[in-house]
N, C-alpha and C positions, 0 to 999 in steps of 0.2 A: 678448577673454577670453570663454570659451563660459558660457554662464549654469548650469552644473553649478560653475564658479569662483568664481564671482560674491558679493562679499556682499548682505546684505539691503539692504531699502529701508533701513531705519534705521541701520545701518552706513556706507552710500555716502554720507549725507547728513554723517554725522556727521566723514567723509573730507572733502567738500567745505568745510564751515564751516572745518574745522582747515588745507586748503591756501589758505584766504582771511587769515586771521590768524597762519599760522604762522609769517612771515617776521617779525612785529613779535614776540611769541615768541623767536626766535631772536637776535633784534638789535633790541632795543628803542630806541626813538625815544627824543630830547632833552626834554628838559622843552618843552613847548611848541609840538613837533614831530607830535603825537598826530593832531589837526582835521585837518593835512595831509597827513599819509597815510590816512586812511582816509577822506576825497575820494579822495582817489587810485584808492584800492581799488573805492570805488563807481561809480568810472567804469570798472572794468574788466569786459569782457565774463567770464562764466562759462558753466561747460556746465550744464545742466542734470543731477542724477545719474542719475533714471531714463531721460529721451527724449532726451537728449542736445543740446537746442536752446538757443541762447547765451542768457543772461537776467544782470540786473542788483542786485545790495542796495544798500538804502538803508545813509546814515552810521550812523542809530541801529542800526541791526540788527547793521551788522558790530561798532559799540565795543561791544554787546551780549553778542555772542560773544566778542570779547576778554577782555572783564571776568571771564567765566567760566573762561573756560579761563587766563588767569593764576590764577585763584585755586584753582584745581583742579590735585591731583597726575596726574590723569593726563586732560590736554586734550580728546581724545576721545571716552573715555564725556563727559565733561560735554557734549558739543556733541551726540550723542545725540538724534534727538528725541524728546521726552517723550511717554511714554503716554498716552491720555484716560482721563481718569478712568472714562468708564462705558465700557471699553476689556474684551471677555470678557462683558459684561452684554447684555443682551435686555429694554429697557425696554418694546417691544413686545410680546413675551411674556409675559400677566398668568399667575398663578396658574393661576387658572380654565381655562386656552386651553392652559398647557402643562399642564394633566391631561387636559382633552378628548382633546391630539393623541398621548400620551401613550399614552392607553386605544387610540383608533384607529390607533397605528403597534401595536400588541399584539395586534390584529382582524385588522389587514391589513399585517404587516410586507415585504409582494411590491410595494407599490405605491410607485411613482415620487414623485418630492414634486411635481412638478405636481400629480397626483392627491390626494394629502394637501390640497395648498393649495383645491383646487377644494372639493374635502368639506367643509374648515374654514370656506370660506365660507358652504355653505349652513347648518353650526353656528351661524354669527352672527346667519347671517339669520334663524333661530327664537329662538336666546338671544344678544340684544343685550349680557346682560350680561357676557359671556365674557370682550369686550375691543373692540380694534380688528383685523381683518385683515390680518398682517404680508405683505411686500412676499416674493417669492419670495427674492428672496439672502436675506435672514432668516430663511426659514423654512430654507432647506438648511446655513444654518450652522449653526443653531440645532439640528436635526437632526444635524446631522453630529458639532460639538460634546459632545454626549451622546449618542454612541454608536449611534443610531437610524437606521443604514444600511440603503439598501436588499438585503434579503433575494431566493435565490433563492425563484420559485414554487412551493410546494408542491402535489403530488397531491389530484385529488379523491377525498374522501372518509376517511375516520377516519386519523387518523395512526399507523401503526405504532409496536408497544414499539419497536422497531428503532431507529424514526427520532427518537421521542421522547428515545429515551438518548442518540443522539448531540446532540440539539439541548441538551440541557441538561447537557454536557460540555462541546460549541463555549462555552456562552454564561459557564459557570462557569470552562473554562482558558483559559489562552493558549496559543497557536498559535507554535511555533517551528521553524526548520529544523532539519535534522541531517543528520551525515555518518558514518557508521562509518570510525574509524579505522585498520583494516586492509582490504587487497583481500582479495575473498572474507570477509570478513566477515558481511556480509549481500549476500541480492541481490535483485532485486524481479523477478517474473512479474503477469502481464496480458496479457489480451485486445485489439485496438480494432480495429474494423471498421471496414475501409478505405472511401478514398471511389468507386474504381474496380471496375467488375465486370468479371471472367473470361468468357471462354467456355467452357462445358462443355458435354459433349452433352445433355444436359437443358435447354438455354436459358447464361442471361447470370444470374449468382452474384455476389452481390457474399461476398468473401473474409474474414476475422478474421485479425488477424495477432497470432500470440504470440510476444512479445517478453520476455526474459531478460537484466538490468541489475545489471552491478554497481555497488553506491552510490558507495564512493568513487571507483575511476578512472572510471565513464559506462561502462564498455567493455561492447557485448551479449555476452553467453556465446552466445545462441545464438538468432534468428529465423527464422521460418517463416509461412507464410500458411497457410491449412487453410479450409475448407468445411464445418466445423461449430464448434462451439464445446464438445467432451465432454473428458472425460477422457481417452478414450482419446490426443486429442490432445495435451491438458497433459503426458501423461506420454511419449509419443513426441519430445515437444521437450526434455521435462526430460532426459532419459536420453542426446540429444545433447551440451548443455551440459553434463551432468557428464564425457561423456568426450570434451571440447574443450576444458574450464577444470578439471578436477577439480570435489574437492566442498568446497560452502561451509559454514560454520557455522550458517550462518541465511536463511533465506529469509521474505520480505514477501508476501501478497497479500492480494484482496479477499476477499469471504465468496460468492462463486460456489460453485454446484455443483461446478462441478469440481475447483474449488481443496478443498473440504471433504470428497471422496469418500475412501472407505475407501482406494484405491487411494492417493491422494495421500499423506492423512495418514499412518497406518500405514507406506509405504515410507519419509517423511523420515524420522519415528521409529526405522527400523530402519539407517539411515544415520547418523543421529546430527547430524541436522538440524534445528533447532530452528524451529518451524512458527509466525509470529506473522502476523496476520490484523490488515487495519485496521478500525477504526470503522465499523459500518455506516452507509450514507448520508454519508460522508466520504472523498472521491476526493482531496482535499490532499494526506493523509497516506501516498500513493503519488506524490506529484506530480513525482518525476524521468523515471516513467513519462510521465505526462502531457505534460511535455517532451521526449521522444523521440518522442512520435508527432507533435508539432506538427513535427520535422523531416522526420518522416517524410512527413507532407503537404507540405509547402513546399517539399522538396526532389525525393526519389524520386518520389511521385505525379505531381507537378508535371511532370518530365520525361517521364512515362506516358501525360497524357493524350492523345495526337496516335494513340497505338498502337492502333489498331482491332480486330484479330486479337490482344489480348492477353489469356493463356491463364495458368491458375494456375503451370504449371512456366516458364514464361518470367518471369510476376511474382516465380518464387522465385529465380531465377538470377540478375535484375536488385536482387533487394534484397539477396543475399551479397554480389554485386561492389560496390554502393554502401556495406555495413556497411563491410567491409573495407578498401576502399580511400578511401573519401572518410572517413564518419564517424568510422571509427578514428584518423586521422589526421590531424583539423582539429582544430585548438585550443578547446575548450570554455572557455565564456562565464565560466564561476562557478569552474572549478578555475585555469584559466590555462593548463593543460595538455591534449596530445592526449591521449584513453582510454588506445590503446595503448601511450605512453610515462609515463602515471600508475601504467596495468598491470603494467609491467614494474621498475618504479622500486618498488612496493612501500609499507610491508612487507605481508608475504603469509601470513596463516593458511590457504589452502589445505591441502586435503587429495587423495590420490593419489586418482583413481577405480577402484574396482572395473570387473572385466571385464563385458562384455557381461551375458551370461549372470548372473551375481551381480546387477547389477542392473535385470534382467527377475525377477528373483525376490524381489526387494525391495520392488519396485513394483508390489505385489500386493494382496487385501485376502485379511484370514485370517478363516478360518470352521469351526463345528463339524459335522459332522454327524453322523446313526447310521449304525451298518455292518447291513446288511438280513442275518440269520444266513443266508437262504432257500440266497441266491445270494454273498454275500459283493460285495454294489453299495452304491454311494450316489448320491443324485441330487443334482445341481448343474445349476441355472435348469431342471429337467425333462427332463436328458439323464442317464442312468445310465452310471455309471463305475464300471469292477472295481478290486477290492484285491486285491494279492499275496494268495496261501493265507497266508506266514507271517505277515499280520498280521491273522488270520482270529478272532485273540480279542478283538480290542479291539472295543469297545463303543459308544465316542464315540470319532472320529479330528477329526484337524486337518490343515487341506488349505487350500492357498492357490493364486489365482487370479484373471484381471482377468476384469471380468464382459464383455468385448469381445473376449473372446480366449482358450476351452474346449480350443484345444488345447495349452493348456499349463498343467494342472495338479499342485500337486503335494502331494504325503504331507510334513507337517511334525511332526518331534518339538517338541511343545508348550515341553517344559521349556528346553530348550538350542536351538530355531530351527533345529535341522540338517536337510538334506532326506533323507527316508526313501527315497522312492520317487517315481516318474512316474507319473500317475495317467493310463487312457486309456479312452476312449469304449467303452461295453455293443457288442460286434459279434456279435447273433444267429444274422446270418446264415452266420457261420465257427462258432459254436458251436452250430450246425444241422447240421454234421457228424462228429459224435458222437466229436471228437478231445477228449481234457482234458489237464489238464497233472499229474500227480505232485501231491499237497497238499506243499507245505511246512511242516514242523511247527516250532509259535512259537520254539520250543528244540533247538541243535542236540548236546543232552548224550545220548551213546548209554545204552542202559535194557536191564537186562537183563530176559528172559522175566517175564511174570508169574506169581507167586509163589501156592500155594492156601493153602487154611486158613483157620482163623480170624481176623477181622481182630485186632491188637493190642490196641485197646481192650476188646475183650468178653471178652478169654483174662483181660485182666488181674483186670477186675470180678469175674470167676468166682474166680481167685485169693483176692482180698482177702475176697470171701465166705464162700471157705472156710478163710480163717484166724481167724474170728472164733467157730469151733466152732457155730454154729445148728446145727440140723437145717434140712435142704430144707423150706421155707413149702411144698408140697404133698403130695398122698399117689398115689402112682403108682396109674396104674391099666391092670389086664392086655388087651389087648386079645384078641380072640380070632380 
C-alpha cells in the first residue's frame, strides 16, 4: 500500500488491537475458556503497525483490549490510542519566550528557525527569566503550529505602498485556487527570462519569453521569445494569439510596464476585453503561468542546452514544434486532460477576431493634439504630420498611434471611434517644390455668389427704429 493510502499512526494501531481480539469478538469463548485463549494470543507473533517487525503482548494488555471493545458499540475507535493530555500544548513555551519570539519572528519574519532558536538563546542568556531554552523540534512546531512560517526575504530598504498592501491582504485573506469555467474566458500573459542565451551579432542575449495561457484548458494561444521586454512586444504576441484562438473575455497580468501602457490597456478596452491585473509583489495569483515555465525549463530548455550555435529564430521554431506537439498533447497533472483536447471539448465564450488591420488599430494609445492654423501639422514624439485641407477647422483633433511605430498613424472621430484619415509625415522637401494640393473645403454644400448690402441685422435695427416715430438722435451737418 503506497503511504498516500495508508491510515495514520493511530488508526493502524487501532487496526491491530481489533485483528488481535477480533476473533474472541466474533465467536466468543465458553465460560471458563477466556485465560486460554489469550495465552494463546500472547504467544502469537504480530507485526508491528508502523516498522513492521514481529513483536509480542502480554495477557493483561490483550483482556484489556477485550474488555473495551466488548463493551463499545463500535470496537475500533475504542481500541484507538488515546491522546495525551498535554497533546497541542507547549509546556516549554512560558508566556514570557512566546512573546519575546513572537516580537522577533515580527522583526525578522526571513529567518530560518535554526536562526530563531540561536537568538532565543542568547535572550535567555541575558533574561533567565524568560524560561528554559526549547529543543529545536519544539520550537518549529511550535512556530509552525501558529502560523509563524518562514517568510520570503524582503528588499533593502523602506517597504513599498505596493508591497505593503499586498503584505497585509496575504496576511488578512486566504489564498485559494481557481479555474474559469469556460475556454477563453480568461487568459493569462507574462514574461520569464529564459535560462539559455542566443546568438546575436551584438554578442550572447539571454532571450524573455511571452507566454499566452488559457486558464481553463492550459492551452498557449500563443509563444514567442523576444530581446526585449516593451510593449511593442506584448502587443506583437498579443495580436498573434487573437488571430490563432480569437478573442477572450478577460485577460490576467502582472503590473509591468508593458502590461499597463496606453497601448495595452486602451486596445483591450476597445476589444471588449476586460483588463484585470494581480496584486503587486504577488506572483501566486498568476501561478498557472509559473507552472508553465517550470515545463518550459525541464523540458524545452533542458533539451537545448548541448546546442552551441543556438540562435533566437531556431529557439523560436523549436519552442512552436515542442508547444504544439508535445505540450498540447500530454495530459496535464491538475485537469486530467490534454490542453488541446480540454480546448476543444469546451464550453467556449470565444469570440471571432477581427482582421489584421482592425486590430493594429485597436492596439493603439489615443491622443489629443492642436492643429498648427500656420501649416495645418501636428506634432507627434517631435516629427510633424499634415491634416487633410478638409479637416483644416478643427481645432483639437484625435489621433491614434503606438509610440514604436509613426508610420501608422491615424485621424480618429472622437465621438463614434471611426477612422477619419491616415495621417503622414511633414515631407519638406517635396513641398520645396512649390506643387500644393487644391484646399478642400470642410463642407461639400455648393454656395451661391456672394450677396452685397447690408447685413440683415443692421437693415432690421434701422427698421424698428424707425417705427418707433423719434426723430434721428443727431443733427446732420453740411459738409463742404
Amino acid at each position: 500500500m503506497s503511504d498516500d493510502h495508508r491510515p495514520g499512526s493511530h488508526e493502524r494501531w487501532a487496526h491491530l488491537r481489533f485483528s488481535v481480539v477480533g476473533g474472541l469478538l466474533a465467536s466468543p469463548p465458553k465460560k471458563g475458556d477466556l485465560r486460554a485463549e489469550l495465552v494463546r494470543l500472547a504467544q502469537r507473533l504480530w507485526r508491528h503497525p508502523r516498522t513492521g517487525q514481529p513483536m509480542r503482548f502480554g495477557v493483561s494488555t490483550i483482556e484489556r483490549w477485550y474488555y473495551a471493545a466488548l463493551r463499545a458499540k463500535n470496537p475500533v475507535t475504542a481500541l484507538r490510542r488515546k491522546l495525551r493530555q498535554d497533546s497541542g500544548g507547549f509546556e516549554m513555551i512560558t508566556h514570557a519566550l512566546e512573546t519575546a519570539l513572537r516580537q522577533q519572528y515580527h522583526d525578522h519574519p526571513s529567518w530560518s528557525y535554526k536562526l530563531h532558536l540561536d537568538n532565543l538563546a542568547v535572550l535567555l542568556g541575558v533574561d533567565p527569566s524568560l524560561g528554559r531554552l526549547p529543543s529545536y523540534p519544539t520550537l518549529r512546531r511550535f512556530m509552525t503550529t501558529h502560523g509563524m512560517r518562514r517568510q520570503p526575504r524582503r528588499r533593502p530598504g523602506p517597504e513599498r505602498p505596493g508591497e505593503l498592501h499586498a503584505r497585509d491582504i496575504r496576511e488578512a485573506r486566504e489564498v485559494r485556487s481557481f479555474e474559469n469555467g469556460y475556454v477563453s474566458g480568461l487568459w493569462h500573459l507574462d514574461f520569464h527570462h529564459g535560462s539559455l542565451g542566443v546568438l546575436t551579432p551584438s554578442g550572447l542575449t539571454h532571450p524573455v519569453l511571452l507566454g499566452i495561457l488559457d486558464d481553463r484548458s492550459r492551452l498557449v494561444c500563443h509563444a514567442q521569445w523576444y530581446l526585449d521586454e516593451t510593449t511593442e512586444s506584448l502587443i506583437h504576441a498579443l495580436v498573434q494569439a487573437f488571430l490563432k484562438r480569437g478573442l477572450p473575455r478577460a485577460l490576467m497580468t502582472d503590473n509591468g510596464a508593458a502590461m499597463l501602457a496606453a497601448e495595452t490597456t486602451q486596445g483591450l478596452a476597445r476589444l471588449s476585453i476586460t483588463h484585470f491585473t494581480t496584486l503587486p509583489y504577488s506572483p501566486h495569483q498568476n501561478g498557472k503561468q509559473e507552472a508553465f515555465w517550470g515545463a518550459v525549463e525541464g523540458r524545452l530548455m533542458a533539451m537545448l542546452e548541448a546546442e552551441k550555435d543556438l540562435t533566437l529564430e531556431l529557439l523560436n521554431a523549436a519552442t512552436q514544434a515542442w508547444v504544439e506537439m508535445e505540450y498540447h498533447r500530454a495530459v496535464h497533472s491538475e485537469t486530467g486532460q490534454a490542453p488541446l483536447n480540454r480546448w476543444l471539448d469546451g464550453p467556449t465564450v470565444a469570440r471571432e477576431s477581427p482582421a489584421l488591420d482592425e486590430l493594429r488599430l485597436a492596439m493603439t494609445a489615443g491622443k489629443t493634439r492642436s492643429q498648427r492654423r500656420s501649416d495645418g501639422t501636428l506634432s507627434i514624439a517631435g516629427v510633424r504630420f499634415e491634416l487633410p485641407s478638409r479637416f483644416s477647422h478643427l481645432m483639437k483633433v484625435h489621433i491614434r498611434y503606438a509610440s514604436w511605430d509613426l508610420s501608422h498613424v491615424w485621424l480618429i472621430d472622437e465621438r463614434t471611434g471611426v477612422e477619419l484619415a491616415r495621417l503622414y509625415p511633414l515631407d519638406k522637401t517635396r513641398n520645396a517644390e512649390s506643387l500644393r494640393r487644391p484646399l478642400e473645403p470642410p463642407s461639400t454644400t455648393s454656395l451661391a455668389a456672394p450677396r452685397g448690402g447690408m447685413a440683415p441685422l443692421l437693415r432690421k435695427l434701422m427698421a424698428d427704429y424707425a417705427a418707433t416715430g423719434l426723430p434721428p438722435a443727431y443733427i446732420p451737418k453740411e459738409e463742404k
